[in-house]
N, C-alpha and C positions, 0 to 999 in steps of 0.2 A: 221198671222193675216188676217181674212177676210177683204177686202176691202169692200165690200159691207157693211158691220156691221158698219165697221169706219165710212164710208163716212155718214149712217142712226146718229150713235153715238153724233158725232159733227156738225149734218144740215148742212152738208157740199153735192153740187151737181156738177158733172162735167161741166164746164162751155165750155174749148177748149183743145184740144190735141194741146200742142206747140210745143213739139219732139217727131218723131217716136220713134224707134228703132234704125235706121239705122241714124236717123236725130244726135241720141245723140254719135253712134260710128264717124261717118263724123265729129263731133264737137270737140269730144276728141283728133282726128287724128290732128287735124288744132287748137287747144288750147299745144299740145304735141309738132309741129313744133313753134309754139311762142314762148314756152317758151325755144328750144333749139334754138331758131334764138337770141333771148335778152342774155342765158344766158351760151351758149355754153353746153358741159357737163362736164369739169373738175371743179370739186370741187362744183357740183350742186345736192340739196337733196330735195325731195319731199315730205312734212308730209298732212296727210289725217287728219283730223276732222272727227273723228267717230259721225254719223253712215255713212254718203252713201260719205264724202269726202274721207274714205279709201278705197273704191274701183275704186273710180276716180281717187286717185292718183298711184292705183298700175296697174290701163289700162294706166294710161297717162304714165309710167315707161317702162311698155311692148313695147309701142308704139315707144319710146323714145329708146328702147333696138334695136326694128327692124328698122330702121332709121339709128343710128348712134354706131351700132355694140359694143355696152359699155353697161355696170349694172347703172344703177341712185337708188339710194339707197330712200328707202319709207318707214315711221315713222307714228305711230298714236301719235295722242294727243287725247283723249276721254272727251271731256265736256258736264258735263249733267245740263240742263236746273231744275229747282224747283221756285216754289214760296213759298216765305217768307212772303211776305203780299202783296196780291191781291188789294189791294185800294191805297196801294202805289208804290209799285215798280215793280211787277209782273214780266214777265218773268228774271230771270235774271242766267249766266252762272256760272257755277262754273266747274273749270277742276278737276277731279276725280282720270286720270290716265295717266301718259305716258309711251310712249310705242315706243320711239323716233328709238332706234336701232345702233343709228350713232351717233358720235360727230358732233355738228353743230357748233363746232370754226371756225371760217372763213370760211363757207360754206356759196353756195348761196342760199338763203330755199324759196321752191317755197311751200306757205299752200295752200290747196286745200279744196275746199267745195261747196257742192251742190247748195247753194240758197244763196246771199248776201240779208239781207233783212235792221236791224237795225244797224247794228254792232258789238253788244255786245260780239256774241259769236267772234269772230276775235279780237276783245281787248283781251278775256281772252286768247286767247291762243296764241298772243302776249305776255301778263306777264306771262304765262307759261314757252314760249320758251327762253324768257330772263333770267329767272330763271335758265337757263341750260346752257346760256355759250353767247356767242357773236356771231352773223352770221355776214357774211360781209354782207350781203342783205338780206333785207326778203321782196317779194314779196305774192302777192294773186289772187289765180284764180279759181275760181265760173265758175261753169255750166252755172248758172242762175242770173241774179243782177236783183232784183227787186224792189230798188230804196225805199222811205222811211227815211232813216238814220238817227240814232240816234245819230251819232259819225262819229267824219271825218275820215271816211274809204271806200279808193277805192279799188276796183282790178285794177290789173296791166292785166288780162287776162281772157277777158268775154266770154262765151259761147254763151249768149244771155240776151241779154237787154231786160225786160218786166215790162210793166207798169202797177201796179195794183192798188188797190183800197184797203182803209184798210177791207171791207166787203171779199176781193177775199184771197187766200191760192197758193200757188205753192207747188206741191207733185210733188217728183223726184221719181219714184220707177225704180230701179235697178236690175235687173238680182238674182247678188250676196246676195242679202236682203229681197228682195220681188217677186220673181220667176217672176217678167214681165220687159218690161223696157222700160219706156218711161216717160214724164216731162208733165203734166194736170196744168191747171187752175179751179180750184175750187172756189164755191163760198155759202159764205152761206146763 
């Protein structure tokens, strides 16, 4: 996808670069040690939120691998966003596909995902993952928390804390997805 076309698309304008490149691997390196400092690594699994939480979750595994010499096992849940009706409820989650890989019976499940913004999507894939068995814990750790919230839902492990406006956008583009990689504030 052209970014330039997107950004024209949706009156969307870059506003500030919040993470380099190297801002965002330093972030995952030190979001990777958190989560094995809280949660050790035996009996601890990683699931991504498709689209950019499964490449964060399977660097923060990598990372997590060269650390503490052991495999941490990494799962998609895929939830795709639709609107039903625009005047009432508008964006709202529906999960589509899992793609988990692992039992997560008493496991400790660390979700990962790009942007914390409403909550919504993190509820759904909360009754997703409950739907598949019992974790002993389920934890959440975002890139980015950018505050808002529709629903009482924290992360347990922030990337970075950013404050916006409902006029502004946070765009995560990743390597693995969008051939560049760094975290913009956009604004419309």
């Amino acid at each position: 996808m052209n970014t330039q076309k997107t950004v024209h698309e949706f009156g969307l304008r870059e506003k500030a670069e919040i993470l380099s490149a190297q801002d965002v691997e330093r972030t995952l390196v030190r979001l990777a040690y958190q989560v094995v400092e809280e949660n050790g690594i035996e009996r601890l699994g990683l699931i991504g939120i498709r689209r950019r939480g499964v490449p964060i979750a399977e660097r923060m595994s990598k990372i997590i691998a060269g650390i503490e010499k052991a495999e941490v096992p990494v799962g998609t849940l895929d939830i795709t966003f639709y609107r039903d009706d625009l005047s009432t409820v508008g964006p709202r989650p529906v999960v589509k596909e899992l793609e988990i890989g692992f039992p997560i019976q008493d496991m400790n499940i660390v979700l990962v995902d790009d942007v914390l913004y409403t909550g919504r999507t993190i509820r759904a894939a909360l009754d997703a993952l409950f739907s598949l068995g019992r974790p002993r814990r389920v934890q959440l750790c975002v890139l980015i928390d950018r505050g808002h919230r529709e629903l009482p839902i924290e992360a347990a492990f922030i990337g970075r804390k950013v404050q916006t406006t409902a006029s502004e956008v946070i765009e995560v583009k990743l390597t693995e997805i969008d051939g560049l990689e760094k975290v913009v504030l956009m604004e419309r």
